[in-house]
Biotite code that builds the C-alpha atoms (Angstrom):
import biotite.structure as struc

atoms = struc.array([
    struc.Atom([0.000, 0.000, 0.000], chain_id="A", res_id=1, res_name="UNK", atom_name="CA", element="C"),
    struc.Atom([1.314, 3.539, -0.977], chain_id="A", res_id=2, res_name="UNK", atom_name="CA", element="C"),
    struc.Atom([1.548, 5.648, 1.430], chain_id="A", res_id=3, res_name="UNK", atom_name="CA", element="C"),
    struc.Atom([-0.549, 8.727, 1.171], chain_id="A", res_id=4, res_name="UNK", atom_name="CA", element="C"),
    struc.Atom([-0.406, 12.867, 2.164], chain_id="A", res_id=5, res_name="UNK", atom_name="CA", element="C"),
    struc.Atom([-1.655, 13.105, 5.514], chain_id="A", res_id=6, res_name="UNK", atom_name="CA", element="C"),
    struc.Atom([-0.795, 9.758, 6.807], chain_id="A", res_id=7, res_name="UNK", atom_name="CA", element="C"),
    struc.Atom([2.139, 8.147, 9.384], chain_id="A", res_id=8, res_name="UNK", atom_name="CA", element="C"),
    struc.Atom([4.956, 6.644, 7.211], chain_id="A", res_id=9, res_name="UNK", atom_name="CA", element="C"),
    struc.Atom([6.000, 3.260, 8.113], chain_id="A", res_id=10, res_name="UNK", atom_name="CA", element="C"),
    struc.Atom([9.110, 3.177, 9.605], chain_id="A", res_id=11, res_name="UNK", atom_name="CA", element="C"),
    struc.Atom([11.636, 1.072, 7.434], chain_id="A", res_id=12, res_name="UNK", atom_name="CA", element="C"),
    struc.Atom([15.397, -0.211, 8.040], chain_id="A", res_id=13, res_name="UNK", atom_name="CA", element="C"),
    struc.Atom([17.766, -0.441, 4.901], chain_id="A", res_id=14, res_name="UNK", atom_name="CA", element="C"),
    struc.Atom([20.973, 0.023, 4.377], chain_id="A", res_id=15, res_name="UNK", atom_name="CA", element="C"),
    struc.Atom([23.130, 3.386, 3.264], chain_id="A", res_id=16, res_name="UNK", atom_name="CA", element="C"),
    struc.Atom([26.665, 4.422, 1.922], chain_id="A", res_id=17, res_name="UNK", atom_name="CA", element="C"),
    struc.Atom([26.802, 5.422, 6.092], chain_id="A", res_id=18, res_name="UNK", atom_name="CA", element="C"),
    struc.Atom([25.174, 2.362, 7.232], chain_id="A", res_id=19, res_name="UNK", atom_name="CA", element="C"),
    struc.Atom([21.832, 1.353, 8.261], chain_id="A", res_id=20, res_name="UNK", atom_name="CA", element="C"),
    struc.Atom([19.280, 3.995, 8.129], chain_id="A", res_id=21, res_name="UNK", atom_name="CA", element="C"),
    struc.Atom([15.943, 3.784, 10.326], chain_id="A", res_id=22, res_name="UNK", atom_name="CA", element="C"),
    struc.Atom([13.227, 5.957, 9.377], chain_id="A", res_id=23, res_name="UNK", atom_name="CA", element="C"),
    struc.Atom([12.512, 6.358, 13.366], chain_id="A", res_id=24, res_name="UNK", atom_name="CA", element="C"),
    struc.Atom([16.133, 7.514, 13.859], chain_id="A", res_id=25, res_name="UNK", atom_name="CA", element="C"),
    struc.Atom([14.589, 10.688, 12.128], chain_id="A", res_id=26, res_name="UNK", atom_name="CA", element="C"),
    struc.Atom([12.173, 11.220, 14.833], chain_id="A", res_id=27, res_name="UNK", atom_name="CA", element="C"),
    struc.Atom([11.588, 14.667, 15.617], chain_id="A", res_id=28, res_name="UNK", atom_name="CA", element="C"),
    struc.Atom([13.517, 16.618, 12.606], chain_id="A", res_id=29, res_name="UNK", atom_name="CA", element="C"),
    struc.Atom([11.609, 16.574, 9.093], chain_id="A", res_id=30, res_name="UNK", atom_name="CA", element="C"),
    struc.Atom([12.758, 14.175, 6.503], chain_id="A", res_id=31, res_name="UNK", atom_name="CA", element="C"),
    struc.Atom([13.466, 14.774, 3.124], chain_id="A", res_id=32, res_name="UNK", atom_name="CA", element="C"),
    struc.Atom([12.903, 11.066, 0.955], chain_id="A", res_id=33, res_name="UNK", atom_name="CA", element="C"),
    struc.Atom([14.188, 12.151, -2.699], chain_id="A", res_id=34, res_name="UNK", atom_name="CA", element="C"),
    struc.Atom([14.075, 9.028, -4.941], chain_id="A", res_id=35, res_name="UNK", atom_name="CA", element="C"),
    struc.Atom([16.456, 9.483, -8.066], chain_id="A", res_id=36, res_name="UNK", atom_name="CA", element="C"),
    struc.Atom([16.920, 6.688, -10.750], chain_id="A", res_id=37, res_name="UNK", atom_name="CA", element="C"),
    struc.Atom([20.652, 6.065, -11.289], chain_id="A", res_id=38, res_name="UNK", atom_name="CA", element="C"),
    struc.Atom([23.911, 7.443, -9.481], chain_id="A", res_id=39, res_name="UNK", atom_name="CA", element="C"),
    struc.Atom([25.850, 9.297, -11.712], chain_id="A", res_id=40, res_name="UNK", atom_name="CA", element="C"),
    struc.Atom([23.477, 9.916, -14.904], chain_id="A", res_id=41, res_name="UNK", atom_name="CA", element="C"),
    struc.Atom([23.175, 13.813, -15.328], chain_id="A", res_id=42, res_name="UNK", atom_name="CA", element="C"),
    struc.Atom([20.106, 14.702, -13.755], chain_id="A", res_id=43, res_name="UNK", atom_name="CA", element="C"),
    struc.Atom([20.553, 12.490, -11.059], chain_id="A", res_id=44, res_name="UNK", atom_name="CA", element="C"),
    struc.Atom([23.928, 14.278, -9.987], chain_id="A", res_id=45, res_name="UNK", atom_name="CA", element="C"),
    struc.Atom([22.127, 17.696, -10.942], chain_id="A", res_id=46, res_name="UNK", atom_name="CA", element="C"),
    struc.Atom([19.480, 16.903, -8.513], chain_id="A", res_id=47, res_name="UNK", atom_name="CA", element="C"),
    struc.Atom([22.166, 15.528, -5.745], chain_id="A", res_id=48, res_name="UNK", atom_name="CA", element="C"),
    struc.Atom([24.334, 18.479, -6.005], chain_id="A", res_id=49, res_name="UNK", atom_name="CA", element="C"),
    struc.Atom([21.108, 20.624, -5.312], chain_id="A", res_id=50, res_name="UNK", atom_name="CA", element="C"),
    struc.Atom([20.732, 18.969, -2.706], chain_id="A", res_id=51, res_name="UNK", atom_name="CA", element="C"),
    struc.Atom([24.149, 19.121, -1.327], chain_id="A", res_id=52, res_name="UNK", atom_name="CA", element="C"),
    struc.Atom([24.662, 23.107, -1.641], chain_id="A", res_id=53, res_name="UNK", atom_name="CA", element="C"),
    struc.Atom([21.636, 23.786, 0.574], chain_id="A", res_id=54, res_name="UNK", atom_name="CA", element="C"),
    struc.Atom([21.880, 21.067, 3.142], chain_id="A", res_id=55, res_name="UNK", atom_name="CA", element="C"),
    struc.Atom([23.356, 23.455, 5.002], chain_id="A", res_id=56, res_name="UNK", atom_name="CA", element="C"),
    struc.Atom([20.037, 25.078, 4.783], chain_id="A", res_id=57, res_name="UNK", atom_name="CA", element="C"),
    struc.Atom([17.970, 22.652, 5.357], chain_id="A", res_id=58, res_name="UNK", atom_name="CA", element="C"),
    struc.Atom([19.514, 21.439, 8.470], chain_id="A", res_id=59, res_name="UNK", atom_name="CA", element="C"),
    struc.Atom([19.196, 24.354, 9.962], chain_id="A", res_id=60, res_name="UNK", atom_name="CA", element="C"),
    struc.Atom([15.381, 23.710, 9.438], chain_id="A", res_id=61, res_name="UNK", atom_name="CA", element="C"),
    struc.Atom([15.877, 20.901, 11.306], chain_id="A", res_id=62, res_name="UNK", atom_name="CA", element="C"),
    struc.Atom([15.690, 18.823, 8.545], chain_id="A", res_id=63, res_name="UNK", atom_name="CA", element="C"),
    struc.Atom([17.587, 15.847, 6.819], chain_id="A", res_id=64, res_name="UNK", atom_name="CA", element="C"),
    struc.Atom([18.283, 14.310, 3.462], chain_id="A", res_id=65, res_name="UNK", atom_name="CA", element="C"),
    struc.Atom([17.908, 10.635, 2.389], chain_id="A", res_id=66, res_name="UNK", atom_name="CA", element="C"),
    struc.Atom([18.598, 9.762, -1.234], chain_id="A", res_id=67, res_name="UNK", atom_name="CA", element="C"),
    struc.Atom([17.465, 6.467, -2.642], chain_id="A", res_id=68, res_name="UNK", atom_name="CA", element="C"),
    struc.Atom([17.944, 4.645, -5.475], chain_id="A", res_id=69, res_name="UNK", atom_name="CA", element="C"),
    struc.Atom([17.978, 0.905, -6.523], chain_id="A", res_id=70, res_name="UNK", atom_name="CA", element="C"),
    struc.Atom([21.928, 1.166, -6.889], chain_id="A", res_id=71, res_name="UNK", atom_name="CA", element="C"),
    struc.Atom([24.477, -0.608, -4.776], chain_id="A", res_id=72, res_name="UNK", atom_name="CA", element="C"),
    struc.Atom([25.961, 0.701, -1.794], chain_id="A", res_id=73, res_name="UNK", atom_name="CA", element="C"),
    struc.Atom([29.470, 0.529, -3.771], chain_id="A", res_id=74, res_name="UNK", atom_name="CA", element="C"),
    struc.Atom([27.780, 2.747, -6.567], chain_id="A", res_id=75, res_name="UNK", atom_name="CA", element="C"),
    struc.Atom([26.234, 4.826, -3.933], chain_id="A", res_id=76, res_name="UNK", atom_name="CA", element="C"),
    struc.Atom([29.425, 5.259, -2.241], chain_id="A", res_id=77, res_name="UNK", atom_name="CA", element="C"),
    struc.Atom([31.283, 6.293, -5.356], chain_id="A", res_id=78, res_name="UNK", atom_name="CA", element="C"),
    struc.Atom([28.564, 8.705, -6.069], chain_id="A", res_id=79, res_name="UNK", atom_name="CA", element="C"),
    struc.Atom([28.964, 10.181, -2.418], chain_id="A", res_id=80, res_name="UNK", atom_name="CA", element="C"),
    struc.Atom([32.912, 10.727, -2.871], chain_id="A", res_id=81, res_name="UNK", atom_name="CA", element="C"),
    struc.Atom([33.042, 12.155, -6.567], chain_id="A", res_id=82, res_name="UNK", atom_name="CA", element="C"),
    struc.Atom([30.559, 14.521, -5.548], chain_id="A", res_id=83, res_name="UNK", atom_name="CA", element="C"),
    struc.Atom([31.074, 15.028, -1.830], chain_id="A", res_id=84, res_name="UNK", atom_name="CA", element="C"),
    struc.Atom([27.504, 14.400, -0.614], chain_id="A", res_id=85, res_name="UNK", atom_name="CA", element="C"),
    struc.Atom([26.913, 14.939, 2.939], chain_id="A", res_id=86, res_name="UNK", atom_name="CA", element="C"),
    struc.Atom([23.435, 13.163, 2.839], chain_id="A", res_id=87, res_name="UNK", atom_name="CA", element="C"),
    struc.Atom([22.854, 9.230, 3.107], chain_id="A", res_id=88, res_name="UNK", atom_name="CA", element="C"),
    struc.Atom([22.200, 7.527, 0.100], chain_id="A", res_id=89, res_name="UNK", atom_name="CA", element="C"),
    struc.Atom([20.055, 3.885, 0.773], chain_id="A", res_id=90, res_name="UNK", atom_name="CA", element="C"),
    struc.Atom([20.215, 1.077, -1.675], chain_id="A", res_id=91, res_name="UNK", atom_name="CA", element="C"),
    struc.Atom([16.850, -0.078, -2.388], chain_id="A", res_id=92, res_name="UNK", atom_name="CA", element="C"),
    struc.Atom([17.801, -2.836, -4.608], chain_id="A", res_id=93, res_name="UNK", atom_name="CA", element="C"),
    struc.Atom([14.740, -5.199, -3.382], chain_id="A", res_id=94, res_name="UNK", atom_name="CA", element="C"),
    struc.Atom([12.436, -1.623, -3.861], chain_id="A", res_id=95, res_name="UNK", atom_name="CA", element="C"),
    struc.Atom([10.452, -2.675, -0.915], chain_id="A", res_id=96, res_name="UNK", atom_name="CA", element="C"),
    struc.Atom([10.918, 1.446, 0.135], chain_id="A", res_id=97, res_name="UNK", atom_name="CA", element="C"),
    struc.Atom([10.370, 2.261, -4.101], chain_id="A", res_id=98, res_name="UNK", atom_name="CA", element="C"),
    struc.Atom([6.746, 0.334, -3.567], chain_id="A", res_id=99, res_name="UNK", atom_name="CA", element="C"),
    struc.Atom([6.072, 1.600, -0.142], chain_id="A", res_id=100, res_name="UNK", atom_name="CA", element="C"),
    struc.Atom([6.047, 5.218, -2.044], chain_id="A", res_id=101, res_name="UNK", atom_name="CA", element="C"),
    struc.Atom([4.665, 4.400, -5.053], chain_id="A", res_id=102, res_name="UNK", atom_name="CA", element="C"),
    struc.Atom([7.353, 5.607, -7.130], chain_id="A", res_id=103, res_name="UNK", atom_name="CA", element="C"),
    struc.Atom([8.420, 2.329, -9.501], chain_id="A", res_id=104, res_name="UNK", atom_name="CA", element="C"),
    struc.Atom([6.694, 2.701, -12.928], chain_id="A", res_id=105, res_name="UNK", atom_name="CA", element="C"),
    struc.Atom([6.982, 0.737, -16.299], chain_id="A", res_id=106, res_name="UNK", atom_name="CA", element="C"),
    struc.Atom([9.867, 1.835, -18.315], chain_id="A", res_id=107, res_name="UNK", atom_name="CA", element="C"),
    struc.Atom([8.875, 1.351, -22.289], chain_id="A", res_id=108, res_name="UNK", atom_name="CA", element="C"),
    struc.Atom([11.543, 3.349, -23.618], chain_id="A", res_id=109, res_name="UNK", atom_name="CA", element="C"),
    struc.Atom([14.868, 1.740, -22.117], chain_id="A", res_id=110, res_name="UNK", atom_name="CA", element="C"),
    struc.Atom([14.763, -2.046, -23.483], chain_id="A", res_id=111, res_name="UNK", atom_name="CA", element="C"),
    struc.Atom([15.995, -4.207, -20.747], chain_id="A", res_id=112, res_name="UNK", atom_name="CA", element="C"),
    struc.Atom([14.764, -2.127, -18.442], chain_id="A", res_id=113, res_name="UNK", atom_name="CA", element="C"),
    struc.Atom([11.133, -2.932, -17.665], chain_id="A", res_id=114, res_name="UNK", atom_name="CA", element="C"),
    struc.Atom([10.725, -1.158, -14.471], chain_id="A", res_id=115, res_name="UNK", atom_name="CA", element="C"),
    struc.Atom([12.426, 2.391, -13.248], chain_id="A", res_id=116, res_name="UNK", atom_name="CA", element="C"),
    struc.Atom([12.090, 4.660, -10.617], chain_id="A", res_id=117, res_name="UNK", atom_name="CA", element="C"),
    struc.Atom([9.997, 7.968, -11.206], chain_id="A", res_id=118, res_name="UNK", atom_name="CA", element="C"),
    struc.Atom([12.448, 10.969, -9.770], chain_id="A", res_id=119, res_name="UNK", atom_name="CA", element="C"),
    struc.Atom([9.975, 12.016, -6.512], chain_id="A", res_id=120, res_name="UNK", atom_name="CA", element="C"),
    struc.Atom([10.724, 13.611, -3.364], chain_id="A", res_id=121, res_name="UNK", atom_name="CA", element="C"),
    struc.Atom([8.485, 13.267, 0.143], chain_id="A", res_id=122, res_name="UNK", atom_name="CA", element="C"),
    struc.Atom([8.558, 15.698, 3.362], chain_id="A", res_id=123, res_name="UNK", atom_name="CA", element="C"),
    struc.Atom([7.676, 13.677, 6.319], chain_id="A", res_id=124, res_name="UNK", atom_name="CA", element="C"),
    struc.Atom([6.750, 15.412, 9.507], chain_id="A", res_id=125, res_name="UNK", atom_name="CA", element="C"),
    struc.Atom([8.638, 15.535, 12.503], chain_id="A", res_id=126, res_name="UNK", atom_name="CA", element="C"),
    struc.Atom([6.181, 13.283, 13.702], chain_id="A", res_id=127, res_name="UNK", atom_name="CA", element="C"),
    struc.Atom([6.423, 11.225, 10.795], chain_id="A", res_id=128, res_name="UNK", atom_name="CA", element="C"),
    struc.Atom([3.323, 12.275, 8.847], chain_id="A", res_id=129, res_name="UNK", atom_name="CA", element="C"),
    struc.Atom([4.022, 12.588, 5.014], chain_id="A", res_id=130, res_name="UNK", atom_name="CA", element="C"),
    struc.Atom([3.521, 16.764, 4.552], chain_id="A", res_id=131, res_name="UNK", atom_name="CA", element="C"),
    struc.Atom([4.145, 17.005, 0.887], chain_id="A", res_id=132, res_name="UNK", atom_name="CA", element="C"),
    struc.Atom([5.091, 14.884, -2.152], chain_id="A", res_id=133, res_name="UNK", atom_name="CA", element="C"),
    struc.Atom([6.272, 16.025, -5.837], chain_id="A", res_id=134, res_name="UNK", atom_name="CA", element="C"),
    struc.Atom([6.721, 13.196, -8.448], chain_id="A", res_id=135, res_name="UNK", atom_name="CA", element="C"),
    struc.Atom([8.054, 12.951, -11.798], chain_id="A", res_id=136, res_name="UNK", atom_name="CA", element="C"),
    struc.Atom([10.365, 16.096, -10.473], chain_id="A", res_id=137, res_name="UNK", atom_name="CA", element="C"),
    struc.Atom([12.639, 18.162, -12.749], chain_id="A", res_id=138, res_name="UNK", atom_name="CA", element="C"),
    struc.Atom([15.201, 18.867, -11.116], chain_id="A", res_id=139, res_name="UNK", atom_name="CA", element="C"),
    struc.Atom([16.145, 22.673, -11.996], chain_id="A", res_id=140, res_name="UNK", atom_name="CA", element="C"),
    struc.Atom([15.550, 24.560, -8.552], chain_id="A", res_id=141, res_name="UNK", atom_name="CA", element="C"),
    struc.Atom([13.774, 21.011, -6.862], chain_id="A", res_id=142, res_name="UNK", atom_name="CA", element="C"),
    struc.Atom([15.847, 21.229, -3.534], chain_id="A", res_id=143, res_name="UNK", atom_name="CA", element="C"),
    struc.Atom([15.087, 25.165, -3.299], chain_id="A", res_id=144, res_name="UNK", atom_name="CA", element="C"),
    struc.Atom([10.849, 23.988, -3.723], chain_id="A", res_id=145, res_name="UNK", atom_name="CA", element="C"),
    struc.Atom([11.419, 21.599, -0.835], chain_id="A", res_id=146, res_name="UNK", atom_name="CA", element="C"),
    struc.Atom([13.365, 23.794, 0.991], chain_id="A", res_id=147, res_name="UNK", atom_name="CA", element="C"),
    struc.Atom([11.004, 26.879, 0.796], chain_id="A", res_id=148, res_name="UNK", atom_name="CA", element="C"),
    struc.Atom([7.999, 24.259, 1.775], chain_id="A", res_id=149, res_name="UNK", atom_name="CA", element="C"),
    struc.Atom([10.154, 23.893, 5.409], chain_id="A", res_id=150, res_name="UNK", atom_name="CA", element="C"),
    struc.Atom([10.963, 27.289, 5.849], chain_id="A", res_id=151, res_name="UNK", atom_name="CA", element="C"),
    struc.Atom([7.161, 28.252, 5.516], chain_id="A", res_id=152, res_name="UNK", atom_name="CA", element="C"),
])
């Protein structure tokens, strides 16, 4: 079941390029879930770097950053170094997280690729309601929106 705006997100446990992440570890700061498709494809890293020059910002909004993608936790930790992200990155590569938001979608363009991730990005709650979702995100200016949507 998808989780829905105005609802408690299920806490989940997976593993990061810093370890294992639990959603519950969160607990009291708002969370940031941006789902990208591929580490190191151009709007991908666009979207991380983004990210990475206002996190800054958005912790001082009490808020944190989780990236996830169905990449390994090799790829993701690549990813992290070439581009210095200060953010955890989990590998979904089961996308049990993917389905709990919804965000996995037939691919017909990309033979060999029959299922993909659709670029999205949740704000949970300090109390672990989902506040706000944006899917099938372009990335120009996408971490200033979800930035702006905190500060309010």
């Amino acid at each position: 079941m998808t989780v829905a705006v105005g609802s408690k997100v299920e806490d989940f446990s997976a593993i990061s390029n810093k370890g294992i992440i639990n959603l519950r570890d969160y607990s009291g700061k708002y969370v940031v879930i941006y789902f990208y498709p591929k580490d190191n494809t151009p709007g991908c890293t666009t979207e991380a770097i983004g990210f990475r020059v206002l996190y800054p910002r958005f912790q001082s909004a009490n808020a944190e950053i989780i990236g996830i993608s169905r990449d390994s936790v090799e790829s993701h930790t690549k990813f992290e170094c070439k581009y210095e992200l200060p953010f955890p990155l989990i590998s979904d590569s089961d996308s049990k997280i993917c389905e709990q938001f919804g965000v996995i979608k037939q691919n017909f363009i990309l033979q060999g690729t029959p299922l993909v991730i659709t670029r999205s990005t949740f704000l949970i709650s300090p109390e672990g309601i989902l506040l706000q979702e944006w899917r099938s995100v372009k990335v120009a200016d996408h971490a200033q929106e979800v930035l702006s949507s905190i500060e309010k």
